[in-house]
C-alpha positions in Angstrom: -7.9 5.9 -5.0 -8.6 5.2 -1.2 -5.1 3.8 -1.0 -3.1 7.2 -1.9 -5.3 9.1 0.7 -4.2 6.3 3.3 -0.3 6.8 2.9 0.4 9.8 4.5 -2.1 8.6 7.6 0.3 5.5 8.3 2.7 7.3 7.9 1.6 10.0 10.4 0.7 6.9 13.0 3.9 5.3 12.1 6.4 8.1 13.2 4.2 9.2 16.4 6.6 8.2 19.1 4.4 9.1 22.1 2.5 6.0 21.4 4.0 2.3 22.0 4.7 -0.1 19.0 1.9 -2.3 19.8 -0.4 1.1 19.7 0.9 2.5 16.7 0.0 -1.4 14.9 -3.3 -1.2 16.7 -3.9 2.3 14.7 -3.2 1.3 11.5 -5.4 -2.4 11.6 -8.3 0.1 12.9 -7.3 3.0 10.0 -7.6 -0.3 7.4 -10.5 -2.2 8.8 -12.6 1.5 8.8 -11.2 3.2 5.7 -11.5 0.1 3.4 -15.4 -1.6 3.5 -13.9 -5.2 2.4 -11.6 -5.6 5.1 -13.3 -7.2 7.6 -10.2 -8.7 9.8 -6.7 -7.0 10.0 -4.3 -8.2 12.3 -0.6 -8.8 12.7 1.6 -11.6 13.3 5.1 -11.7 14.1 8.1 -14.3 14.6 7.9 -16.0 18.1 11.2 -15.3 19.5 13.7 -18.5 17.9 10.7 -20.4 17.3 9.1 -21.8 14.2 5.8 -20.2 14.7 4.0 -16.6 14.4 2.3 -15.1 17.2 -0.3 -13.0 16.9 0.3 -9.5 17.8 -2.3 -6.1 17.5 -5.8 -6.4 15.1 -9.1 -5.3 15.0 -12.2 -8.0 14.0 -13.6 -11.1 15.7 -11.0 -12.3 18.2 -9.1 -15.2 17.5 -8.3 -18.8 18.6 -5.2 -18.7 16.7 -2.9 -17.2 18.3 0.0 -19.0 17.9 0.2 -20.8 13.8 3.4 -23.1 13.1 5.4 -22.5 10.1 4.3 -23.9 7.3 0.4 -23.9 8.4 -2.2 -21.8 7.3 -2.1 -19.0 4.9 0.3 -17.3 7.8 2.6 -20.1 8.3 3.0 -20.7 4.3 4.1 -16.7 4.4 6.5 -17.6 6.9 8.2 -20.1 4.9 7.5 -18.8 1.5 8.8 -15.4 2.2 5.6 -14.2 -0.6 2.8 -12.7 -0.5 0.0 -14.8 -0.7 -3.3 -13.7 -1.8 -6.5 -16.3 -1.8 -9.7 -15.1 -3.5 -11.2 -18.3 -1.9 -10.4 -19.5 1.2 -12.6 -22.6 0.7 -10.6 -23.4 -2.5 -7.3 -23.4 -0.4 -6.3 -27.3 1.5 -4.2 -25.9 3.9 -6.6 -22.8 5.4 -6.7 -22.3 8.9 -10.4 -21.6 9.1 -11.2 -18.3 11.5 -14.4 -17.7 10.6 -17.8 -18.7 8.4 -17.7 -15.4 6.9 -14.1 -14.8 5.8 -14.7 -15.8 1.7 -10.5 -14.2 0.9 -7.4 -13.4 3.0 -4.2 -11.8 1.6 -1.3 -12.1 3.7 2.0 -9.7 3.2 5.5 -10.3 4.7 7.1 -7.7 7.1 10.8 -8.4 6.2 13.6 -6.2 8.4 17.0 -6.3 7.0 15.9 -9.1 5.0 14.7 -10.9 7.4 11.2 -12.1 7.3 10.2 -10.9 11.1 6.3 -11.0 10.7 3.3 -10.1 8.2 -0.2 -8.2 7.8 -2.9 -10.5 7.6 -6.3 -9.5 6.3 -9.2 -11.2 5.7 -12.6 -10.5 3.6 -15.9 -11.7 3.9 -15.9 -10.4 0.6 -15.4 -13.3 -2.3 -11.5 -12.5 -4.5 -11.7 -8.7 -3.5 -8.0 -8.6 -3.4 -6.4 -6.4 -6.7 -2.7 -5.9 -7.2 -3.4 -1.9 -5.7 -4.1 -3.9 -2.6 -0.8 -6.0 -3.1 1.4 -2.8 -3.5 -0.6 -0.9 -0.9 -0.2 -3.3 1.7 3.8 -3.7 0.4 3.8 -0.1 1.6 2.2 -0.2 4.6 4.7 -3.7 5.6 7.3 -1.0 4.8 6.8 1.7 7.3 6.3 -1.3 10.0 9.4 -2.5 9.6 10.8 0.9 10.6 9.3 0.1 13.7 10.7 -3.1 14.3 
C-alpha cells in the first residue's frame, strides 16, 4: 500500500531540522500531491492567531483565492468548528462548499490538533469523483500527527 511506503518519508521530512517549518509542510504537500495520482491539491491551513478564521499556510496545486476561510465556512471552516474529519466524495453535493476550482470533484479535510487543541488541518482536494477510503482517513490522521510535533 502506497501509504506504508510514505510513513517513514514524512517522517524523515518531519524531523529534518535544517529546514524551516514552512519548508518541511511544503515537502510533505509535494511528497502527497506526487506519490498519490488522485491528489490533485494539498495544502495546509492553520488558526489565525485569536481569530475565528484559518489562514492558509504551505501547498502545492493551482493557487488560491482563499486564503483566509471564517469558521464555520467551507469544508475548512466546518473542520474548524467540528473538530472532525470531514470527507466529501462530492463537492457539488455539499451546500456550504467553498468552490476552488471546476475540476476538484472530492476534498477530505483532517484536523491538526496540538495538546488538544485544534490548531490547523490538511486539506486535499481530488479531481477525482469519492476517491477518498478510510486508508486515506488513517493515513492522513498519521501524517496530522507528525505535524503537530512541529507546531
Amino acid at each position: 500500500m502506497i501509504f506504508e511506503s510514505l510513513k517513514p518519508q514524512v517522517k524523515t521530512i518531519i524531523t529534518d531540522t535544517k529546514k524551516k517549518i514552512d519548508e518541511r509542510l511544503l515537502s510533505i504537500c509535494e511528497l502527497l500531491e506526487n506519490h498519490i495520482d488522485y491528489y490533485n491539491w494539498v495544502g495546509f491551513y492553520f488558526k489565525n492567531g485569536d481569530k475565528n478564521e484559518l489562514k492558509l499556510g504551505p501547498y502545492v496545486g493551482e493557487p488560491t483565492d482563499h486564503t483566509i476561510i471564517p469558521f464555520g465556512k467551507g469544508i475548512c471552516g466546518q473542520v474548524a468548528v467540528s473538530n472532525e474529519n470531514f470527507v466529501v466524495p462530492d463537492v457539488a453535493a455539499q451546500n456550504n462548499y467553498i468552490a476552488c476550482s471546476i475540476t476538484v470533484k472530492a476534498e477530505i479535510v483532517i484536523p491538526i490538533f496540538v495538546n488538544g487543541e485544534n490548531m490547523g488541518q490538511i486539506d486535499i482536494d481530488s479531481n477525482t469523483p469519492d476517491p477518498f477510503t478510510k486508508d486515506d482517513e488513517r493515513f492522513l490522521e498519521f501524517v496530522c500527527e507528525q505535524v503537530a510535533n512541529l507546531l
